[in-house]
N, C-alpha and C positions, 0 to 999 in steps of 0.2 A: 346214402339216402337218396330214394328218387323225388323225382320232381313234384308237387304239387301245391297249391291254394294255398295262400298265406295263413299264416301262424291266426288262426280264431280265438285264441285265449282258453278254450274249453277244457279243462282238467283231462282228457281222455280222449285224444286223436292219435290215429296212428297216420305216419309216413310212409306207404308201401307203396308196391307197385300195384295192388289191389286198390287202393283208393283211387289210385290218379284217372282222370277225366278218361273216356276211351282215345281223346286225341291226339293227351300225352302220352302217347305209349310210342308216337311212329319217328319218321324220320324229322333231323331236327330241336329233337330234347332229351336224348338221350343217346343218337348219335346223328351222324349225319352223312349224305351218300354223296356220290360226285355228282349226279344231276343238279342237287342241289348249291353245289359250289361253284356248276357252273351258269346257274342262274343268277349267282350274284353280281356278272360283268357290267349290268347298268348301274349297281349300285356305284362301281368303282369310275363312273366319268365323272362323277363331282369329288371325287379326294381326292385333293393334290398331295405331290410328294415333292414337294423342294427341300431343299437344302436349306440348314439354319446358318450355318456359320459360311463367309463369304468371303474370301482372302485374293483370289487371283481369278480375273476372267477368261472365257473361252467361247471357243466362237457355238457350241451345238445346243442343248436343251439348259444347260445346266451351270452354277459358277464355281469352279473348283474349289475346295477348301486346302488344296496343296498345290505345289508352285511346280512348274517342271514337269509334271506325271504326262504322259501317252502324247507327247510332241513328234506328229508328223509331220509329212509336206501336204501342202494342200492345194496350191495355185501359185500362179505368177503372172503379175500387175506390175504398169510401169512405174519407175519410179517417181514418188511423190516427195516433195522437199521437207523433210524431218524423218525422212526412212531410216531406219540402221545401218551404215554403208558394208557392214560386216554381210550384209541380207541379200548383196547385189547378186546375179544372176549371170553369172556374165557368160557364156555361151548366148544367153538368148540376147541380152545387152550386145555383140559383138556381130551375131547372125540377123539382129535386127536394128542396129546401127541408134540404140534410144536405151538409154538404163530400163532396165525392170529389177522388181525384188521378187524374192521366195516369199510366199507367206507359210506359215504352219499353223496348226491349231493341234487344242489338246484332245484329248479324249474325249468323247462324246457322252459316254455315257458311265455308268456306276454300275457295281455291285449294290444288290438288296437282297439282303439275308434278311431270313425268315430262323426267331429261334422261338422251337414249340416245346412247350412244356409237359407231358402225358402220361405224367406221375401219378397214382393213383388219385392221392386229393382231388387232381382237375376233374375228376368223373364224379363229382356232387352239387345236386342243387336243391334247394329247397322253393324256388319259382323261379320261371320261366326254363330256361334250357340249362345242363349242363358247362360248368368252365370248360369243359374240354370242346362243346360243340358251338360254345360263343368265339374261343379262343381262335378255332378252323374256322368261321364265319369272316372273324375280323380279317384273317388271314387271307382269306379265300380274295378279298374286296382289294385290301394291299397290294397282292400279287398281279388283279387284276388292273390296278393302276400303274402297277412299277413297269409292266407290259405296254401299255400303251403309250408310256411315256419314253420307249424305246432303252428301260436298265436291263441290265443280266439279272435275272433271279434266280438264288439258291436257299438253299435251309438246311438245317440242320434239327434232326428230333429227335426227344431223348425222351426215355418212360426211366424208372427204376431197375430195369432189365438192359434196356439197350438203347443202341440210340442208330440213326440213318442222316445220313448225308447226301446232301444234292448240289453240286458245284455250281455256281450262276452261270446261267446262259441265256439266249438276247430268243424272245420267239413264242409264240403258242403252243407250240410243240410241249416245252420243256416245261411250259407252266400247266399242262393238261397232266403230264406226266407226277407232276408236285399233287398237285391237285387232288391225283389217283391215290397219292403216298397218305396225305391229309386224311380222305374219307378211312384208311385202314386204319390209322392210328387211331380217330376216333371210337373206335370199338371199343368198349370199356376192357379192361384186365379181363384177362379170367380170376387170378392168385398174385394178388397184392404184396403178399406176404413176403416173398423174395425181393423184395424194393431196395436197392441198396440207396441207403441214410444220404449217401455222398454222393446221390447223382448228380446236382442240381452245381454242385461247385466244377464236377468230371467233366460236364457239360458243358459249365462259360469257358475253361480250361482249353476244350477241344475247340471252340469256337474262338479263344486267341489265336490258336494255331492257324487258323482258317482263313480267317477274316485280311483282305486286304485293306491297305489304308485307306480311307477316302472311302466305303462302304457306307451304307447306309444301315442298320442290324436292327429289326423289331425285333423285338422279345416278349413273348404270349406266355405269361405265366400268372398265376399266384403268388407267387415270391416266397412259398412258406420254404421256411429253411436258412432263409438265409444268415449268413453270420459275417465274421470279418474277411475270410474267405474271399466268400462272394463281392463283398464289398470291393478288395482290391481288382481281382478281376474284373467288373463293370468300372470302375475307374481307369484302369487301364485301358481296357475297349475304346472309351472315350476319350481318352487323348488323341489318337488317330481316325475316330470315325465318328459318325455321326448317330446316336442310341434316341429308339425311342421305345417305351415300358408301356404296355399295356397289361395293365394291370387288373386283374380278375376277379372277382369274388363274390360269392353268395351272403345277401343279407342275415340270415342264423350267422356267419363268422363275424360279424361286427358286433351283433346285439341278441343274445338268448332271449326268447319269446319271454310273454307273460306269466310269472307265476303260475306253476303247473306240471303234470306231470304228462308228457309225451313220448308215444312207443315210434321208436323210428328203426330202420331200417336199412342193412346197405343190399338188400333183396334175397338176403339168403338169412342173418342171422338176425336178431330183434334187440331191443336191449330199451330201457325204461330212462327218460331223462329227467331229472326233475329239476325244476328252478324256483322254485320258490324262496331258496336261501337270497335275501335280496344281495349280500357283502360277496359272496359268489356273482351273481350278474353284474355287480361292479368292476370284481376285476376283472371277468371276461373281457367286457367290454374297453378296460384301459390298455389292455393286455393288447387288443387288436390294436389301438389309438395310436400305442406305443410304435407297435411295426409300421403301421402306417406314414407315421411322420417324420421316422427313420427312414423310410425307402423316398420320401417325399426331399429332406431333405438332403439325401443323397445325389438323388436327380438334381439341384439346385447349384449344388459343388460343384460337380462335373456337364451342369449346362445337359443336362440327357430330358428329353422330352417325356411327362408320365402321363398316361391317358386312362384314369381309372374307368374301368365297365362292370358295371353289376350283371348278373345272370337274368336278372326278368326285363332287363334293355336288349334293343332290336343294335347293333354294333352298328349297322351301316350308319343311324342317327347319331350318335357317340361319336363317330368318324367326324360324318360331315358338323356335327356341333364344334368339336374341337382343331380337326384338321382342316377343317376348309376354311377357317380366319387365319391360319399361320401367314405370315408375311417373309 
């Protein structure tokens, strides 16, 4: 279904790409290009990306959530009275006639994974843009924040066909190169049809194997599909790293329009919807409630961050609404 005008109530509206506005047709809402992603870099100086959970400190941007991880040397200071005497220095202690200690510090910086969802479903909206081009937006702002907050960023993309990988690295370089990956997958399917059912579990699957500890892993999907599966996998994820869900969706998936009959379209073939059954739009509508509250309170269990985004909201505002209060 392409993009267009909310739901009128009118017994006989069609959803084509013939209706839509002449300015839903370009880059944006139904895909989106790399110029565009990479004009989002002002949006991303006001999204912070910290860390929620805080276990051990370090001396660079960030507070480890593990004890131990990326211990080097870093300098050597004389010695001050409650030092670790295990720390002492003693070459420079001997060569300069005065205790000093080693300091060390951990790792600077994180892993952020980027995982994109590009399964058919995300290539439907019925207002504002595409899941799939909201999805690469919010992404687009992430990236550009995990970047200047000096993390390694990688990702990992799956459609129904296939999926691509990008190992985290520290730079603009590698986030231009993301960035380029993003705008192609955005392209809608050609042939859906081939979608394998099990991507979406293949996917977290491939992305345990990936993911190092202490990562930070957005996840840009819809979530349809999921089962227990899925479920144990994001549970898993989150024992060692830190998950945040954004969650995607177009208004028609929460709530079937007014009583009526509607022609809609996924731009090639037509097909007539009707809602007038009122006991049908009820359970549509508990049916989504149900999934909802289930991935909500999933998130809860396992302490994972969910950031629901509708399709006719601008992400950068969703961002800053949501992520820039984290504490």
């Amino acid at each position: 279904m392409k993009p267009s005008s909310r739901f009128s109530g009118v017994r006989s509206s069609a959803f084509t790409s013939s209706s839509m506005p002449p300015s839903a047709s370009g880059d944006g809402v139904i895909s989106i290009g790399l110029p565009s992603l990479l004009a989002l870099h002002r949006e991303a100086e006001s999204i912070p990306l910290k860390p929620q959970r805080i276990r051990a400190g370090l001396s660079g941007n960030y507070l480890s959530p593990f004890k131990g991880r990326g211990m080097e040397f870093d300098e050597v200071r004389p010695y001050i009275q409650g030092d670790d005497a295990r720390m002492l220095d003693w070459r420079v202690t001997a060569r300069t006639g005065r205790a000093h200690t080693k300091l060390f510090r951990e790792e600077r910086e994180r892993a952020v994974l980027l995982w994109m969802d590009f399964r058919s479903p995300m290539f439907f909206a019925t207002q504002g843009a595409f899941k799939s081009v909201r999805a690469s937006q919010a992404a687009a702002i992430l990236g550009w924040s995990a970047i200047y907050r000096g993390d390694r960023l990688g990702a990992l993309f799956f459609s129904g066909r296939a999926h691509v990988e990008l190992r985290p690295r520290r730079g603009k370089p590698p986030l231009l190169h993301l960035l380029g990956k993003i705008a192609e997958q955005s392209a809608a399917p050609k042939d859906a049809t081939s979608d394998n059912a099990d991507a979406i579990n293949q996917a977290l699957s491939r992305l345990r194997a990936v993911a190092q500890p202490g990562s930070l892993i957005i996840l840009f999907s819809d979530f349809s599909g999921l089962d227990a599966q899925s479920d144990a996998h994001l549970a898993q994820l989150a024992r060692h790293n830190e998950l945040m869900l954004i969650n995607i969706h177009d208004p028609l998936e929460a709530e079937l329009p007014p009583p009526g009959s509607y022609r809609i379209s996924d731009g090639e073939k037509f097909l007539t919807l009707s809602t007038a059954d009122a006991a049908m739009r009820t359970r549509y509508r508990q049916n989504f409630e149900q999934r909802d509250a289930h991935l909500r309170q999933l998130c809860r269990r396992h302490r994972m961050t969910l950031v629901p985004l509708m399709t006719g909201e601008e992400p950068q505002q969703v961002l800053q609404r949501t992520l820039g209060t984290r504490r």
